[in-house]
C-alpha positions in Angstrom: 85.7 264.0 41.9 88.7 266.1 43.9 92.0 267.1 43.5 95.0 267.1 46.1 96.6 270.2 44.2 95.9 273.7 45.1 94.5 276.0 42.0 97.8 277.8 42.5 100.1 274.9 42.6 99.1 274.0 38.7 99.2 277.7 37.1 98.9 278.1 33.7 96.5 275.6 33.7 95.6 275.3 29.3 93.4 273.8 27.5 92.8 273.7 23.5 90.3 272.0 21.4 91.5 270.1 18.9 88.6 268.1 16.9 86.7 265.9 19.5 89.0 266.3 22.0 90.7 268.6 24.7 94.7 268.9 25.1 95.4 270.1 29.0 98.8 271.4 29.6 99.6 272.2 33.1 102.7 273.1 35.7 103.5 270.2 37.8 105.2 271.0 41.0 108.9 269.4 41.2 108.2 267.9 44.4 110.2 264.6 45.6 107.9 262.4 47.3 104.5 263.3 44.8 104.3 263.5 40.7 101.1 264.3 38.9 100.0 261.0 36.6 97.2 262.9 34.3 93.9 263.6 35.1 90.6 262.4 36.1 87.5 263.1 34.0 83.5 262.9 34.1 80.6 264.1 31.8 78.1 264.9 34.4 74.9 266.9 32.7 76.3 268.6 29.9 79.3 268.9 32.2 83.2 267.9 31.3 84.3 267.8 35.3 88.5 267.6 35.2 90.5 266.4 38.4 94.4 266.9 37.6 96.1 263.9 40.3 98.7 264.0 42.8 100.2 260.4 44.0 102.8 259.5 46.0 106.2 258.2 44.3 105.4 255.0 45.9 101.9 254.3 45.0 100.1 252.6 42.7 98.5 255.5 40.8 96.3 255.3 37.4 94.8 258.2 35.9 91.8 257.9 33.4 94.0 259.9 30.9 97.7 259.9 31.0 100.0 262.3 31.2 102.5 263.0 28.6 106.1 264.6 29.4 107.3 266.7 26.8 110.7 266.6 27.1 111.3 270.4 26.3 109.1 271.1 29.2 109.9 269.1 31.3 107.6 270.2 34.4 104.7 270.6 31.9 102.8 267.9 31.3 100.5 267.5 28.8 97.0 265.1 28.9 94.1 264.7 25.9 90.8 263.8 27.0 88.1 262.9 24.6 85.6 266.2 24.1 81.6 266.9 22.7 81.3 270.7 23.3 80.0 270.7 26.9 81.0 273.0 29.6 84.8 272.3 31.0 85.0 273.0 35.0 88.3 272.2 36.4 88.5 270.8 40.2 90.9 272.4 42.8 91.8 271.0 46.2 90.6 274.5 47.4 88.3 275.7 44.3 86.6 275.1 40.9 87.0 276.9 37.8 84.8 277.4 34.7 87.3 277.0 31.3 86.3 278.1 27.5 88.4 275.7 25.0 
């Protein structure tokens, strides 16, 4: 599990529980040639491991959850991912980071 973006190209990463699942808002970088499509997500352990993907315009590019693009934010996309109450760790290009929903 990795991610092409850089802990500080996301920031505020969020995330909220809400009944048995997770809500993820994040910043997307307004970049030309790349978009974010959602995220990637395994339960290894006890372990909720979170990849947030970067794909080129061009590409084919699923995510295991999608994105959604509220329009009011429009650089803030927002992904649900189903959730049991284990530990969240979010993966960085450069980093990982422990989360508390």
């Amino acid at each position: 599990m990795r991610s092409d973006y850089k802990k500080n190209d996301l920031q505020p990463v969020k995330i909220e529980k809400s009944g048995d699942s997770l809500q993820i808002t994040y910043h997307m970088p307004a970049e030309s040639l790349f978009y974010s499509p959602g995220i990637d997500f395994v339960n290894e352990g006890g372990v909720l491991r979170i990849a947030i993907r970067r794909c080129g315009i061009n590409e084919k590019c699923d995510a295991m959850a999608k994105a959604a693009m509220p329009p009011v934010e429009p650089w803030t996309p927002k992904v649900t991912v189903p959730y049991g109450g284990e530990k969240v760790v979010l993966v960085y290009a450069d980093s990982e980071e422990t989360l508390l929903p």
